[in-house]
C-alpha positions in Angstrom: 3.7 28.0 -0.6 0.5 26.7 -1.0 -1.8 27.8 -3.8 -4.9 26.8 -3.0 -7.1 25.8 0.1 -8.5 22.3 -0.1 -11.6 20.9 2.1 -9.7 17.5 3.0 -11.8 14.7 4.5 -9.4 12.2 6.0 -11.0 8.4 6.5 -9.3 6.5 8.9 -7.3 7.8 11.7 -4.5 4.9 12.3 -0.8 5.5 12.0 -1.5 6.8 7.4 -4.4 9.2 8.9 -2.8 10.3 11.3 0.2 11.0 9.2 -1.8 12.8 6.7 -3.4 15.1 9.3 -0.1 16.3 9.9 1.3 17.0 6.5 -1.8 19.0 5.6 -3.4 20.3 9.1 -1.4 23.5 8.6 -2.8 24.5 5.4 -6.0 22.7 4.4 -9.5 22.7 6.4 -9.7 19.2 7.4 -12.7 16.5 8.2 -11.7 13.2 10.0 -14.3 10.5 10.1 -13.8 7.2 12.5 -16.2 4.8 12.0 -15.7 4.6 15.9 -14.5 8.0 17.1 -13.0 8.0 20.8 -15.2 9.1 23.6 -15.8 12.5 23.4 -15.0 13.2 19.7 -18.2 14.0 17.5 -18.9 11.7 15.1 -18.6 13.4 11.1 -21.6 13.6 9.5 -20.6 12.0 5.4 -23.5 12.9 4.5 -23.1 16.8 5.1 -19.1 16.5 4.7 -18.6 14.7 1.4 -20.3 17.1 -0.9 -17.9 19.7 0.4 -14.9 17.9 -0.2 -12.7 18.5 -2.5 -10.8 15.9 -1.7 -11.4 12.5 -0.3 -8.8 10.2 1.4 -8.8 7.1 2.1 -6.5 5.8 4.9 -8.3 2.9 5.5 -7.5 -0.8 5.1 -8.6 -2.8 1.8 -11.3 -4.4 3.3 -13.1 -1.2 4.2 -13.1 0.4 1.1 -16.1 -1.4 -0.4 -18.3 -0.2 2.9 -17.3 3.3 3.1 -17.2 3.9 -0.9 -20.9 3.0 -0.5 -21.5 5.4 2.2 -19.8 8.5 0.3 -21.1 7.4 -3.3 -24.7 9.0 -2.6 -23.7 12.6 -1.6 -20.8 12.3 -3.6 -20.0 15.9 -6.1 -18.6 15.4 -9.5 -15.5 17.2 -8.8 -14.2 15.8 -5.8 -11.1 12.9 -5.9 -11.3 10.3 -4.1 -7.5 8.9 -3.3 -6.6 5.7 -1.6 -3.2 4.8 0.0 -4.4 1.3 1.4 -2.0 -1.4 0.1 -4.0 -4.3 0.6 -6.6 -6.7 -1.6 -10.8 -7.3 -0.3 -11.7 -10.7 0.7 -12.5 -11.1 -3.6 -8.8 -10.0 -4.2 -9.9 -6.8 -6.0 -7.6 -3.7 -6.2 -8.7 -0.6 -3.4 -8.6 1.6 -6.7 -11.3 -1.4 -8.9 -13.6 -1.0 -5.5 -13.3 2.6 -5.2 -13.8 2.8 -9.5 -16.8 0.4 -9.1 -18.8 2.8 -5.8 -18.0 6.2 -7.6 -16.7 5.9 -11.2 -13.3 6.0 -12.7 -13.2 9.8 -13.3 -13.4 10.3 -9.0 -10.2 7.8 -8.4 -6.2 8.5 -7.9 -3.7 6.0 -5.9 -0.4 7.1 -4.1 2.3 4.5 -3.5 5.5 4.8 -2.3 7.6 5.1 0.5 5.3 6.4 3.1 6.4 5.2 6.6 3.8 7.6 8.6 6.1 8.1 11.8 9.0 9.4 9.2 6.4 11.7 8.0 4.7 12.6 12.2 8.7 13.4 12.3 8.8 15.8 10.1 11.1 13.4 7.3 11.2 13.3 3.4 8.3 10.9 1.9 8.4 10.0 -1.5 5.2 8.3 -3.6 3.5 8.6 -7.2 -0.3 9.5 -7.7 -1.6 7.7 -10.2 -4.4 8.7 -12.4 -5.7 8.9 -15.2 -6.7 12.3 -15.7 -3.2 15.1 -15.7 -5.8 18.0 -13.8 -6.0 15.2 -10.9 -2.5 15.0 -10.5 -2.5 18.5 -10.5 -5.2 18.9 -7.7 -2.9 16.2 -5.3 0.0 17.9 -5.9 -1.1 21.3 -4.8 -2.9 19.8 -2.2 0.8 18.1 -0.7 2.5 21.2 -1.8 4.8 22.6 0.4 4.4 19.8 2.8 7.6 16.7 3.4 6.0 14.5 0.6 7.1 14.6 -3.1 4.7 13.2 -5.5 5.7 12.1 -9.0 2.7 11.7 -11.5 2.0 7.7 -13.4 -0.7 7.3 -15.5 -0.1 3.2 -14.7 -2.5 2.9 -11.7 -2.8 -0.6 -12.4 1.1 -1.6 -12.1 1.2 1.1 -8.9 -1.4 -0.8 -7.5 -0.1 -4.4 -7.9 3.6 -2.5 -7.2 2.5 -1.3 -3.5 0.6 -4.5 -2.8 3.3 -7.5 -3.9 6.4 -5.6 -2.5 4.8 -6.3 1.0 4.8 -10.3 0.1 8.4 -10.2 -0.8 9.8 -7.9 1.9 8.6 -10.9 4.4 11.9 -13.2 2.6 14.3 -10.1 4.0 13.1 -10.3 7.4 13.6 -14.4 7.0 16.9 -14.0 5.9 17.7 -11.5 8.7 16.8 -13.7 11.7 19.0 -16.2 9.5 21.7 -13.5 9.6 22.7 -14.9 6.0 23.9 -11.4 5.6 23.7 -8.5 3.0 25.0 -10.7 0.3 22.0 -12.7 0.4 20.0 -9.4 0.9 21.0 -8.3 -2.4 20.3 -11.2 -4.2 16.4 -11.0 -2.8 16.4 -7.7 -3.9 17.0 -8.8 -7.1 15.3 -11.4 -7.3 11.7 -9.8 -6.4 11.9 -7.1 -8.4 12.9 -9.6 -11.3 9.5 -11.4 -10.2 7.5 -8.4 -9.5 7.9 -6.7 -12.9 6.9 -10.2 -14.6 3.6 -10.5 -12.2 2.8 -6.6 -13.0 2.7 -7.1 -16.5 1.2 -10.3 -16.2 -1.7 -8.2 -14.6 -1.9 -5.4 -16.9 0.7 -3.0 -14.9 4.1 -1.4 -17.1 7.3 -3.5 -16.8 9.2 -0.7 -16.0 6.5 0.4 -13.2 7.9 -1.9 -9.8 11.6 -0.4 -10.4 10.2 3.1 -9.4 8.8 4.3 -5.7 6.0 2.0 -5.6 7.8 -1.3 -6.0 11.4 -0.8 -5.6 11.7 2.5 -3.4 8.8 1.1 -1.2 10.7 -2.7 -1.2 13.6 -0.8 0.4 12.0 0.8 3.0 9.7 -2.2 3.8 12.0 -4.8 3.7 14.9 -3.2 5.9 13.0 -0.3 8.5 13.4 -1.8 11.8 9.6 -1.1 12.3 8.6 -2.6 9.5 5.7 -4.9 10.1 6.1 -7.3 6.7 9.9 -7.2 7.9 9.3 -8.4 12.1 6.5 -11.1 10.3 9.4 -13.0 8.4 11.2 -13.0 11.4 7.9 -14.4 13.3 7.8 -17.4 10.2 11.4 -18.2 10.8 10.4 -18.3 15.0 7.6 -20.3 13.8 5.5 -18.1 15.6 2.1 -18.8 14.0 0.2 -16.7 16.3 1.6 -13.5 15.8 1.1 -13.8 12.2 -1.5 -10.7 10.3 -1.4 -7.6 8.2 -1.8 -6.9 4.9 0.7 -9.3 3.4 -0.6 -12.4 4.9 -4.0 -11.1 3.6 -2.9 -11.1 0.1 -1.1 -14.4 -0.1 -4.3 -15.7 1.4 -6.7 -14.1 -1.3 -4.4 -14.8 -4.1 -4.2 -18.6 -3.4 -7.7 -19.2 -4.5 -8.1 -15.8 -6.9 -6.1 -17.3 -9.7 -5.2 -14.3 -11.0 -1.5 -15.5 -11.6 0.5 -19.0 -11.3 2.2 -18.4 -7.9 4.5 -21.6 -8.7 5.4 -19.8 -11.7 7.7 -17.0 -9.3 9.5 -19.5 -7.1 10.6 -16.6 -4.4 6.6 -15.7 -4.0 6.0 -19.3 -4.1 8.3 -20.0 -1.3 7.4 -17.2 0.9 3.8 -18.4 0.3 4.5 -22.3 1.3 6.6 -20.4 4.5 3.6 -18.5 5.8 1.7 -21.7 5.5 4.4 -24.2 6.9 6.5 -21.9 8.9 8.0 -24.7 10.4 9.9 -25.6 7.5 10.7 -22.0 6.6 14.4 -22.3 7.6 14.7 -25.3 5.1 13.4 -24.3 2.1 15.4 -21.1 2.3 18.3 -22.2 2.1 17.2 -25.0 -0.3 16.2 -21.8 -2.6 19.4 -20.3 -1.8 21.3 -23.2 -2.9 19.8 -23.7 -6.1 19.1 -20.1 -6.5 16.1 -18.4 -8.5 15.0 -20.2 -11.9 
């Protein structure tokens, strides 16, 4: 049963929108804003919708957040949460959550990570994520705003290491979808598996994120379901670098490799399993070689 109802404005409406309109259609009064709305559909006013929101999400990519956090920021109310879902970097390699924290102040900002395939949840499946904030009322807020509905939330005050978590996992789930047009079978599978989250935890506390934060639902539980759902777009692109099949490379995990190359804010060639999906995305041609090269010696 729900507890209370919450004025929702949904940004975005791609596959996460969308999914989100249908956990919470049922129960909360809802806003959807499109920067381009489909013929027909009148445009949302932000500036008369945000200060009735209690409740602000973002389902937008990375990129976007800096533009539309400057929209909202000016009508903006002190009590409303802004939460983002994007798993992504800007074209500076900043965090959704530092460019959301930046437009509207820490105190406004929560993150939820996990594993969130949205046509599981249009289905009517289980989804599973944390909400990270600071601030225990927040957490409090999301999870009566979800409850009820098909998606558990478990509260993390690491919003950093969720962050990093939910972006890196998509970068290492491209080396499963590699090894599976390789069919090198689930032997090999399990050895990636441990191998990234061995990596992963190392980069997340390298950049200020808890050890012990990529071995719950934003890193490992969101790994799985990246790295083997047959719709999986991270999956189907390391299958596309084995093809060499430059053309149909994009999303958000060829985004962040790109970004982080020049952000410096770790030593790739210090993680030799993100260093080699990295040199495979950018010589996809010798992907099949350095695989098994990496296989042979394995990690170091």
């Amino acid at each position: 049963m729900q507890d209370k109802k919450f004025r929702v404005l949904i940004l975005g409406h791609g596959e996460m929108g969308q999914a989100m309109e249908f956990l919470l259609a049922a129960h909360q009064t809802l806003h959807i804003w499109q920067r381009r709305p489909p013929a027909g559909v009148a445009p949302v006013n932000l500036e008369a919708v945000v200060p009735e929101s209690d409740i602000i999400l973002f389902c937008l990519p990375a990129t976007a957040h800096a533009a539309v956090a400057a929209l909202i920021a000016p009508p903006l109310r002190g009590a409303t949460l802004c939460v983002t879902i994007a798993k992504g970097l800007d074209e500076h390699a900043r965090l959704p959550v530092t460019v959301l924290a930046e437009a509207v102040g820490d105190a406004h900002v929560a993150v939820l990570y996990g594993p969130m395939i949205s046509e599981e949840i249009r289905a009517g499946k289980p989804a599973f994520a944390e909400c990270g904030t600071a601030q225990p009322a927040a957490y409090e807020r999301i999870a009566a705003l979800f409850r009820g509905t098909a998606l558990r939330l478990e509260p993390s005050r690491d919003i950093t290491g969720l962050s990093w978590s939910a972006i890196l996992k998509n970068v290492y789930a491209i080396a499963f979808g590699m090894a599976d047009e390789l069919h090198l079978g689930d032997n090999t599978r399990g050895f990636l598996a441990a191998t990234a989250l061995h990596e992963l935890s190392a980069i997340v506390q390298q950049l200020g994120g808890a050890t012990a934060t990529p071995y719950r639902l934003a890193g490992l539980g969101d790994l799985i379901t990246t790295a083997t759902s047959s719709g999986s777009h991270h999956h189907e692109l390391g299958r596309l670098i084995v093809r060499n099949a430059r053309d149909a490379f994009g999303g958000e995990g060829v985004h962040t490799l790109t970004v982080l190359r020049s952000a410096n804010h770790f030593t790739a060639a210090s993680f030799p399993l993100f260093n080699l999906i990295d040199a495979c995305l950018r010589e996809p041609g010798k992907a099949r070689a350095r695989l098994a090269e990496f296989l042979r010696l394995g990690a170091t």
